[in-house]
N, C-alpha and C positions, 0 to 999 in steps of 0.2 A: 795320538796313539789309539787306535784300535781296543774296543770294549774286551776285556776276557772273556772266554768264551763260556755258556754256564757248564759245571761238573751236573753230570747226566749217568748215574751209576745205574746198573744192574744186577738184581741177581742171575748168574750162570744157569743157563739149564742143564738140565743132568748128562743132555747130550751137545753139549756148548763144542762149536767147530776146533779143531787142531788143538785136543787136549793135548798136552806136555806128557811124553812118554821114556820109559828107559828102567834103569836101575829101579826106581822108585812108582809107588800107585799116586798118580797127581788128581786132585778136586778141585777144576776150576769154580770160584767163589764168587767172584762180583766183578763187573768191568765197567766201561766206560770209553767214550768216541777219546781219539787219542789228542786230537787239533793240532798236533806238531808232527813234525817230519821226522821217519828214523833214524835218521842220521842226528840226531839232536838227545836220542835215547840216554847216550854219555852223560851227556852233559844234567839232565834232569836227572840222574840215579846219581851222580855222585854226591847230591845235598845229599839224599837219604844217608849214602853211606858214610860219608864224613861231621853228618849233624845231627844223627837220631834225637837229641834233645829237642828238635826243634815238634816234634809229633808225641811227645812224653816228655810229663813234666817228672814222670819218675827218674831219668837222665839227667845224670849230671854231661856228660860229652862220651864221646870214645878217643880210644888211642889206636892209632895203627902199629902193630905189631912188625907186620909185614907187607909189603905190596911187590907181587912178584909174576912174571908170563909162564912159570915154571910151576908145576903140579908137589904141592909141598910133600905129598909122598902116598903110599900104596895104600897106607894102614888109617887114610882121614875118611872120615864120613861125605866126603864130599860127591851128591849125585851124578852119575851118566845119565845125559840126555840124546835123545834118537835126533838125528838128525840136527846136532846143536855141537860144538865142540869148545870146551872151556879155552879163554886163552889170560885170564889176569885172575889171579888169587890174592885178595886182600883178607888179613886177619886182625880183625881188629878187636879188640876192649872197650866194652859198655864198662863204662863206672856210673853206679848210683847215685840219687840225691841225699838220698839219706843212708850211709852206708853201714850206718846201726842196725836197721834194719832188715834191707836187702843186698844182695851179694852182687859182685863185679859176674861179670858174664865173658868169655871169650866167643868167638863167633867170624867162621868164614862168612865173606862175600865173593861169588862168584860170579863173572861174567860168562857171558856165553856168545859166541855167532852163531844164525842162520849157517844152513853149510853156502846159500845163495846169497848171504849178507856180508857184507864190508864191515856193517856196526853191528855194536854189541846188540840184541834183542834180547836177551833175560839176565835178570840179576837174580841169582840164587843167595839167600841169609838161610844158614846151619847153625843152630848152638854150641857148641863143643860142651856134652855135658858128660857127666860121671853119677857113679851113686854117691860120691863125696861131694859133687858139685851140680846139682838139682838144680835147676829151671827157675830161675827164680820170677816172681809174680808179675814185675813188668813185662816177660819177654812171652809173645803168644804162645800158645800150645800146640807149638807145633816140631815135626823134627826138619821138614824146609818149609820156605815160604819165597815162593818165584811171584818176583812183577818181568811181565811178558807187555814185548811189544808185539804187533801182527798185523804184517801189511796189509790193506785193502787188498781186493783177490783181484779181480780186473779191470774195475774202473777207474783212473789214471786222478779221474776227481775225488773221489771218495776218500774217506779219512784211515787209519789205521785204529787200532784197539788197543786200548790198555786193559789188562787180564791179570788178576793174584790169583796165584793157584798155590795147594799150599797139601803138604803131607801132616795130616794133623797126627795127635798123640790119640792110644786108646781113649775112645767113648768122650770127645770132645764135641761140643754140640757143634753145628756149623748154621743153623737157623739163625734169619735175618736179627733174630732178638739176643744170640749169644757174644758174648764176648768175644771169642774170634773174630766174627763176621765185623761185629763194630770196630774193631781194631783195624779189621784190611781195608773196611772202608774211608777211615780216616788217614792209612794210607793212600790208599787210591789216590784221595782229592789232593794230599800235599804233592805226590806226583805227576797230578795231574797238572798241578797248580804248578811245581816247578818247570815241567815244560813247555808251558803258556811263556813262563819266564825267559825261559831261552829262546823262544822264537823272537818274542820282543829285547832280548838281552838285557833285560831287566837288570841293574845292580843297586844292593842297599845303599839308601840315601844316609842313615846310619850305621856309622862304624864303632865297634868294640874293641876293645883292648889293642888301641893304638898307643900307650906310654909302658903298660902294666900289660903282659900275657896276660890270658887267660887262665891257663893251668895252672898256675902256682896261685890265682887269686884264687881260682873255684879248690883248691884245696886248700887254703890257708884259710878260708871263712866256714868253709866245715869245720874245721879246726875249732876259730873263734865261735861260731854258732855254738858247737858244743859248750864251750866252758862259760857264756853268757849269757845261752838261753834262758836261764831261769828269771832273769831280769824281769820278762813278761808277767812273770807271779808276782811280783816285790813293786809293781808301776805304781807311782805315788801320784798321776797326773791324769786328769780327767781326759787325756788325748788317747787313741787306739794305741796300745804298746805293742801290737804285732807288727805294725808299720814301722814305728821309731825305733822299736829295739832291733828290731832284722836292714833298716835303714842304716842306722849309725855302726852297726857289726860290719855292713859291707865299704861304710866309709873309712872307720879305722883297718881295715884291710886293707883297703887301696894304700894308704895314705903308709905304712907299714912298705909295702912292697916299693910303692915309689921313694921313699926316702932311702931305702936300701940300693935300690938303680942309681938313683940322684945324685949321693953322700958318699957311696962304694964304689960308684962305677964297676960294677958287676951285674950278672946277669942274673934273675930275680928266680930260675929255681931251685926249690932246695926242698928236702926231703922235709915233712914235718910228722913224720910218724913216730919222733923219736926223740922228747925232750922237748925246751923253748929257746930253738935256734935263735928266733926273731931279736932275744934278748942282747946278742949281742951283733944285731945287727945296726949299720952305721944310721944316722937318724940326722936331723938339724945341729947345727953345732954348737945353738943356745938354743935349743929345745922349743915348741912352740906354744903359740896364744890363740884360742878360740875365740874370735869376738861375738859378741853375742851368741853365746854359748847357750842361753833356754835353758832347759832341764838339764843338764850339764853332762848325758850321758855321752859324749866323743869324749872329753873329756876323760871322764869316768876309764870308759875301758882303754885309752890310751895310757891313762896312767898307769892303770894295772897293769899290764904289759909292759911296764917297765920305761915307758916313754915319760920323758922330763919336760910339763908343760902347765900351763896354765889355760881357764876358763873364767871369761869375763863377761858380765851382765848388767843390763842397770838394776835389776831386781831379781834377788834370791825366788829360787821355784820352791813348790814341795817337795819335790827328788831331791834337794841338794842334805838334806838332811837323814835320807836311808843310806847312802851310799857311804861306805866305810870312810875313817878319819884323816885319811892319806889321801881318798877321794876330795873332800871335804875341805882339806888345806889347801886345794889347788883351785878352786872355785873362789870367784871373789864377783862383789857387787861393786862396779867402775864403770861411771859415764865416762864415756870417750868421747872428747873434743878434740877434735881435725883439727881447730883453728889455731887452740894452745895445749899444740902436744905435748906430751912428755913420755919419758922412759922407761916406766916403772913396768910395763910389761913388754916393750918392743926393745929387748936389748939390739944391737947388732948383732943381724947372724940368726935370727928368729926364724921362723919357718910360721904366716899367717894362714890361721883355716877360716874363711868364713862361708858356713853351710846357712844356708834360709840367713843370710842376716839382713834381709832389708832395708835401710836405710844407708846401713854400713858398705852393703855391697860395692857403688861405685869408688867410697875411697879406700879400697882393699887394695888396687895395684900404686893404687898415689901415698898411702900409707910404706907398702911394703918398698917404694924407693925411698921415699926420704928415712926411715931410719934402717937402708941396708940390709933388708932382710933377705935370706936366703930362698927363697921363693913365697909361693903362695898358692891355695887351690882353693876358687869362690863356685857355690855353686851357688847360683843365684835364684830367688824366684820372685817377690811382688820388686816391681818396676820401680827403681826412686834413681832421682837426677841426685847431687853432691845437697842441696837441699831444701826441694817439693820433690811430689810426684815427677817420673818420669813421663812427660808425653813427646811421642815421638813426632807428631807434626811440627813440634816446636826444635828440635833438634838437630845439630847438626855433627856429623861426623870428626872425630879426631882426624887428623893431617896423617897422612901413614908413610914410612920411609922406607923408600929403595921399593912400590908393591902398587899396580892398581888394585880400587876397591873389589873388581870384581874378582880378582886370581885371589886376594886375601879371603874373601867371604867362601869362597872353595874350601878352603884349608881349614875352617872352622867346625864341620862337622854337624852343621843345623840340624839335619834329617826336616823331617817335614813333607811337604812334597815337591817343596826347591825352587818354590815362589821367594821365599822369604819376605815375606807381606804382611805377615802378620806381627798384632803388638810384641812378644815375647821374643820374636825372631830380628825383631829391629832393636829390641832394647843388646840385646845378646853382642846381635854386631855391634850397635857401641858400646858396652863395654869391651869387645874386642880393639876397638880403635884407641879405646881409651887406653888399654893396656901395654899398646906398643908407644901409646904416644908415650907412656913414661915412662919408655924404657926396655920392656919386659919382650921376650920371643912367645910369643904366645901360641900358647899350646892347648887343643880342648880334646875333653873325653866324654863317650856317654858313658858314663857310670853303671853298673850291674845291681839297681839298689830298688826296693819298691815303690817308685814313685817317678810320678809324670815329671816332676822339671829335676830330671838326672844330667844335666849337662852340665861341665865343669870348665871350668876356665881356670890354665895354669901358669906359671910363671918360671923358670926355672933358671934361665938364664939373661941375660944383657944383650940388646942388640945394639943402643946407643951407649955412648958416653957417658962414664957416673955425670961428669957436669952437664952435659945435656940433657939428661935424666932427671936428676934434681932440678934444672932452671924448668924444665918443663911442670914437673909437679909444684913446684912453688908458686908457680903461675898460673895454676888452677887453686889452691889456696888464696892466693889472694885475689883471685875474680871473684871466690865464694864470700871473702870476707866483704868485699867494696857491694856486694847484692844485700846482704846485711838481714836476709832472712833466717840460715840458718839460726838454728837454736837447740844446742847440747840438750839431749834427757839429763835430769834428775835423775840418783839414784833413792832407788824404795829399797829399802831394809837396810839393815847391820851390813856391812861393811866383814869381810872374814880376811 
């Protein structure tokens, strides 16, 4: 694949060629050599229009309102352009990151033709604002902001132009050092950048909200962020608490929404603007067990929420003892032995979370068959075989039923750059293999959480045979026992 090509922006001169004219006074602002074809214009504007979060972090996503070939009416702010004729009207909704603070936006997006083009060449963004509903601080200062395409003039070799031109608001600077100007040019380059992408047909090697939407998780963790953030003040642990309290808030999210899909077989949106719907939403059917639970905050806010579960460790943290006494009776200090299991916290019917639990990781899905558990979701991160280090030149892949290895390792969702070469990407795929081999339909997500090993491996259903299931997991129990390395942790502390 062909190097991208480098973003090469400039400022406008005052007499910059085929200013955008009409209804409105347009200021072309900065541009840039196009390196895609205009017939590809679509396809690069639609990220902007459909993913403004990806260019502000102040965005939380939009909604589309409407998308329509038809002029929504006489009385919208939407500009005439000379020689340009609108043909698709989208309106959509900006919602906030933080919606405490800054307000939801509505906002046309307008396309336009050349009157001599086929494709779309300018994407118009209007505010829809009022004196009730003011501008708020993420959206630039302006009342339009056109990204223009424009054809090379005669040279059949030559490139096309990408051009923001933009109607600002009174007495808005537009010098290369203002905020405007730096806002169009980080559009620019994401534009620019997107149709680089479509020439190459670029598609993300990582995918999001393949089990859980999107929308009801990004509103259901505003939600949880609000009533847990203060966690961050009360951290009893010498680790960074803006990583683990905003990590574990988006895990018990997920985990929330997917038990609701899973358990109800329903579809996962719901209104949370109003009361704790979640509470009586369906969950595991004997509740679940953190293993290696750490600082015990999944835990923690699952239980508060109303979820019936336990957290298990070989050793009591400092957090386990700020955390209220309901917190507190759910946390318990338990070496767990593979070799001679018992029940005390894996009823049937349990639902297993093991987040970072390392050594535990691989027997999460050979645990969650032999005592029947209603699924499980590992996210894994340091590398351990059933018991040493995992080293993958020494390894060899689970048996996989009914799948070659290569159409299975597709369906996992590596991301990467789709070598899969690397340690963390070989350990992943075995525990993928491992997971079917006992049983399990395996399912991955990348996670929306602040950290590098957000990748989840799930379990949710049966693709073999309970007895094939079990003879296969029994059968890696007793290879571990006959290697005769493992060795159970001790537990350190009191026991709750």
């Amino acid at each position: 694949m062909a190097s991208p090509p480098k973003f090469m922006p400039a400022v406008c001169a005052s007499d910059a060629d085929q200013p955008l004219s009409g209804s409105e006074t347009w200021i072309p602002l900065i541009e840039c050599p196009a390196d895609f074809p205009e017939e590809l214009f679509d396809t690069a504007v639609s990220q902007l229009i459909h993913h403004p979060e990806y260019n502000s972090t102040l965005i939380l996503r939009s909604e589309t309102i409407s998308d329509s070939t038809e002029l929504p009416g006489p009385s919208t702010s939407i500009p005439t352009l000379d020689n340009h004729h609108p043909s698709r009207f989208i309106r959509r909704k900006l919602l906030p990151r933080r919606p405490g603070r800054d307000t939801s936006l509505e906002q046309y997006c307008t396309l336009y033709r050349r009157d001599s083009s086929s494709s779309h060449t300018v994407l118009v963004l209007t505010p829809i604002t009022s004196e009730t509903d003011p501008l708020p601080y993420y959206h630039p200062r302006v009342t339009h902001l056109a990204f223009r395409y424009l054809p090379p003039h005669d040279d059949e070799s030559a490139t096309g132009i990408l051009r923001i031109e933009v109607v600002p608001l009174p007495n808005t600077p537009l010098d290369p050092n203002s905020r405007l100007y730096r806002t169009c040019l980080a559009l620019l380059e994401t534009l620019h950048r997107y149709g680089w992408g479509a020439v190459t047909n670029y598609q993300k090697r990582v995918i999001h909200d393949v089990l859980v939407p999107r929308e009801p998780y990004q509103d259901l963790y505003l939600v949880m962020r609000e009533r847990h953030k203060g966690l961050v003040d009360t951290w009893q642990e010498v680790t960074d608490p803006l990583k683990h309290v905003f990590e574990d808030i988006g895990i018990a999210t997920y985990l929330m929404l997917l038990w609701k899909i899973t358990f109800g077989n329903e579809e996962a949106g719901t209104d949370f603007t109003d009361g704790e719907p979640w509470r009586s939403w369906p969950r595991p059917p004997a509740g679940f067990v953190d293993i290696g639970c750490g600082n015990g905050l999944l835990t923690h806010i699952l239980t508060a929420e109303g979820y019936e579960g336990h957290g298990i460790d070989v050793r009591e943290r400092t957090s386990w003892k700020s955390y209220p006494s309901n917190t507190q009776n759910h946390l318990h200090v338990h070496a767990f032995d593979p070799l001679d299991f018992d029940n005390q916290f894996f009823p049937q019917g349990v639902f297993i979370i093991a987040n970072h639990a390392d050594e535990l990781t691989p027997w999460t899905p050979v645990l969650s068959t032999l005592c029947s558990a209603s699924g499980y979701l590992s996210i894994p991160c340091c590398a351990w075989d059933f018991d040493t280090r995992y080293e993958r030149s020494e390894k060899t892949l689970f048996p996989l039923p009914n799948t070659t290895l290569d159409e299975f390792i597709k369906t996992l969702n590596l991301g990467g750059d789709g070598s899969n070469t690397s340690g963390y990407s070989m350990y992943r795929i075995w525990l993928a293999t491992l997971s079917a081999h006992t049983g399990w339909e395996v399912e991955c997500e990348t996670l929306r959480i602040p950290s590098t090993r957000n990748w989840a491996i799930i379990g949710r259903r049966h693709l073999l045979s309970q007895t094939q299931s079990i003879e296969n997991a029994n059968a890696i129990v007793q290879r571990v026992k006959d290697r005769a390395l493992f060795k159970p942790r001790k537990p350190e502390g009191k026991s709750h």
